[in-house]
C-alpha positions in Angstrom: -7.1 -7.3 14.9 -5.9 -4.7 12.9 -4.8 -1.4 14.0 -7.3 1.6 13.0 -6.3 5.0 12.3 -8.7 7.5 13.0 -9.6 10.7 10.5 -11.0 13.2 11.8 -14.0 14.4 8.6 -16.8 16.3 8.1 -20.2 15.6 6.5 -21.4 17.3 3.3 -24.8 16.8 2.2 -24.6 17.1 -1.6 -23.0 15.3 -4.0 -22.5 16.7 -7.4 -19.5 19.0 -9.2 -21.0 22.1 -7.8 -21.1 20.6 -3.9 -17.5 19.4 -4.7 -16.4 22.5 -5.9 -17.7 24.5 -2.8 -15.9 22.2 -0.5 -12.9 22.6 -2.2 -13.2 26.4 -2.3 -13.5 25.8 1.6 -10.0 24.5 2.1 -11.4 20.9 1.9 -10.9 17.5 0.3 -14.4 16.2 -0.9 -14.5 12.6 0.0 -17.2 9.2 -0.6 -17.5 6.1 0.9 -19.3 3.2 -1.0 -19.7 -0.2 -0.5 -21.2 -2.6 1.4 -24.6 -2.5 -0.1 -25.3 0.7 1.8 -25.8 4.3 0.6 -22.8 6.3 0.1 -21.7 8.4 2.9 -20.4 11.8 1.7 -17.9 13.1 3.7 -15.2 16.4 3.7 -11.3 16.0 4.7 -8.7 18.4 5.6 -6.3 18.0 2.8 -3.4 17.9 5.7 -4.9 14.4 6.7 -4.4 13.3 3.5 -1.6 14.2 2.7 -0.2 13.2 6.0 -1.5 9.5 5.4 -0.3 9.4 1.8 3.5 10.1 2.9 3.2 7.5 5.3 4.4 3.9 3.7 1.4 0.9 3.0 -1.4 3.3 3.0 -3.6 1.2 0.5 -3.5 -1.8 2.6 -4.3 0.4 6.2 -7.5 0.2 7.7 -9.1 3.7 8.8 -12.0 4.9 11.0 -13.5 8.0 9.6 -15.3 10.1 12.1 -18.0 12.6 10.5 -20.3 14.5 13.6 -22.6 10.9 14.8 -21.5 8.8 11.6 -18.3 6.5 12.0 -17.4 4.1 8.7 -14.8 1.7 8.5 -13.1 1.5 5.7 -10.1 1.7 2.9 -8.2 4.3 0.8 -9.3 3.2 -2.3 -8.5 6.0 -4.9 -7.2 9.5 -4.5 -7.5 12.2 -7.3 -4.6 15.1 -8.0 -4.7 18.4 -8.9 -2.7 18.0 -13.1 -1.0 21.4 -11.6 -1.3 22.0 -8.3 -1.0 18.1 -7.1 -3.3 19.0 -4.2 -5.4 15.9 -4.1 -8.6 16.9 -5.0 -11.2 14.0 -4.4 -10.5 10.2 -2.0 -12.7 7.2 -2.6 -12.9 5.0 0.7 -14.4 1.1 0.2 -16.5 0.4 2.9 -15.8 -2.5 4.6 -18.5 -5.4 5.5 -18.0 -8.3 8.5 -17.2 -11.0 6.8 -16.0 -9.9 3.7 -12.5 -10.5 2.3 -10.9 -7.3 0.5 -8.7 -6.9 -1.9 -5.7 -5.1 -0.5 -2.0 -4.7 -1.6 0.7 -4.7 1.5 4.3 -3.4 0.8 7.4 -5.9 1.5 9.9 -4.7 4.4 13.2 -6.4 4.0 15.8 -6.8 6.0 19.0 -8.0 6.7 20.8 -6.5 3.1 24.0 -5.1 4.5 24.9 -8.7 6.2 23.9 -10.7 2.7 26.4 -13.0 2.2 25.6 -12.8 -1.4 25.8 -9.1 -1.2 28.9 -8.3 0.6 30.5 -10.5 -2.2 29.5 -7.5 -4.8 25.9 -9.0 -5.7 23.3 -7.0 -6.6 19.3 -6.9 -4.4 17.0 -7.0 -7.4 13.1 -6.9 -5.6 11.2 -8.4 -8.2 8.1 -7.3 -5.6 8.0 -4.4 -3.5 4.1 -5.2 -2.4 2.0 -8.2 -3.1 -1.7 -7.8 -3.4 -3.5 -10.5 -0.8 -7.4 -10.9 -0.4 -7.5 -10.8 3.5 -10.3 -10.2 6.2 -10.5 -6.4 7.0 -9.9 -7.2 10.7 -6.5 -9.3 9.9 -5.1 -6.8 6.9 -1.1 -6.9 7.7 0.1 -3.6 7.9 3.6 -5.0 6.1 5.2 -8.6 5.3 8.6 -9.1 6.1 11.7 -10.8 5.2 15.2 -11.3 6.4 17.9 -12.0 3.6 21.2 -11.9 5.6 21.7 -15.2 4.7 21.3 -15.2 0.8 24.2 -15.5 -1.1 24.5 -14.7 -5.1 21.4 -16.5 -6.7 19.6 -17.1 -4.0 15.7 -15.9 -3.5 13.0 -15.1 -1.6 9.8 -16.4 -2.6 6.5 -15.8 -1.2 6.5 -18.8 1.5 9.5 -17.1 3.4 7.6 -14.0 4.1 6.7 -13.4 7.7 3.0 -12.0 8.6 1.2 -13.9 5.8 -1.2 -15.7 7.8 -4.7 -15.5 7.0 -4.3 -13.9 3.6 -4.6 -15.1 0.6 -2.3 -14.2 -2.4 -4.0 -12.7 -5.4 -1.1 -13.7 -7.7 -1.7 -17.8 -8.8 1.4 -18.8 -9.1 3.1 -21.1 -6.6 5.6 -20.0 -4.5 6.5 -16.7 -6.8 9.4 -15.1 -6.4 9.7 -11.7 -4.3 13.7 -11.0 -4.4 16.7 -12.4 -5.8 20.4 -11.6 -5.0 22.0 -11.1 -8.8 25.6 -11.8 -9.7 27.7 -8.6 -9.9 27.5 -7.1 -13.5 31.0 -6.7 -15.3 31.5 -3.6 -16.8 31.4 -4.3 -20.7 34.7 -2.0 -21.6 36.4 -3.9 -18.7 35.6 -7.4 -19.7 36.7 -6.3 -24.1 40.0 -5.4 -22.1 40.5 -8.6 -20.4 39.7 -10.5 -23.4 42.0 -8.5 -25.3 
């Protein structure tokens, strides 16, 4: 089951630029959520919330219950639209989400394990090819992360997508077999110092 987190909205009964506008003017974030073959529910958010969820990491791929006086929708952060000056977001578009239906979500990569890297401690470089992956999964099983421990690569070594941990159940939108998500690089020799040893 995944875990929910709960927003706390408020409903508006308009839609249109004018409605929007007045809930803005009101200190609020104008919000929608679509989907499922049901009516859009139009909703209003204290920007705080927002903001809040945004500087929290995997936020695309987390799962919330909106509250909104007797409605509560189940759902994902699907788009968020900025102020160009202010950066105050200024509209959210949640995707409803329907039983039985698998969603297109992208979860972030947690790795672990860098500062014991064999591979690393030799003067190698982490290069993550993929700091999320984008799965279809069902919206009761979305992983909140994958993760991954590299203390054991050494230079050249990788970690592809079958050595990430919490992967069950999902389905990788990428087709590629087995891609790669990190690789431990060999150490890159400054150019001025290898033209002096050659010299």
């Amino acid at each position: 089951m995944a875990k929910l987190t709960t927003i706390e909205a408020s409903a508006r009964a308009k839609a249109g630029k004018g409605a929007a506008r007045a809930t803005r003017r009101a200190g609020l974030v104008p919000a929608v959520v679509y989907g499922a073959k049901k009516e859009a529910t139009l909703i209003a958010i204290d920007p705080r919330i927002i903001m809040r969820e945004l500087n929290k990491a995997g936020w695309r791929s987390r799962l919330y219950e909106i509250k909104a006086g007797d409605v509560t929708e189940r759902g994902l952060m699907r788009d968020i639209q900025f102020h160009p000056v202010t950066d105050a977001p200024q509209h959210v578009d949640f995707q409803r989400l329907a039983a039985g239906e698998k969603v297109h979500v992208e979860v972030v990569v947690h790795i672990t394990g860098e500062d014991k890297a064999p591979g690393v401690k030799r003067g190698g470089v982490l290069n993550v090819v993929r700091h999320t992956v984008e799965v279809y999964a069902d919206p009761e099983n979305i992983p909140e992360a994958f993760t991954v421990d590299i203390s054991a690569l050494d230079i050249h070594d990788n970690v592809r997508w079958d050595d990430l941990q919490g992967t069950e159940g999902v389905t990788p939108v990428l087709q590629l077999p087995n891609f790669v998500i990190a690789t431990v690089a060999a150490p890159t020799v400054d150019a001025e110092e290898s033209a002096a040893a050659e010299a």
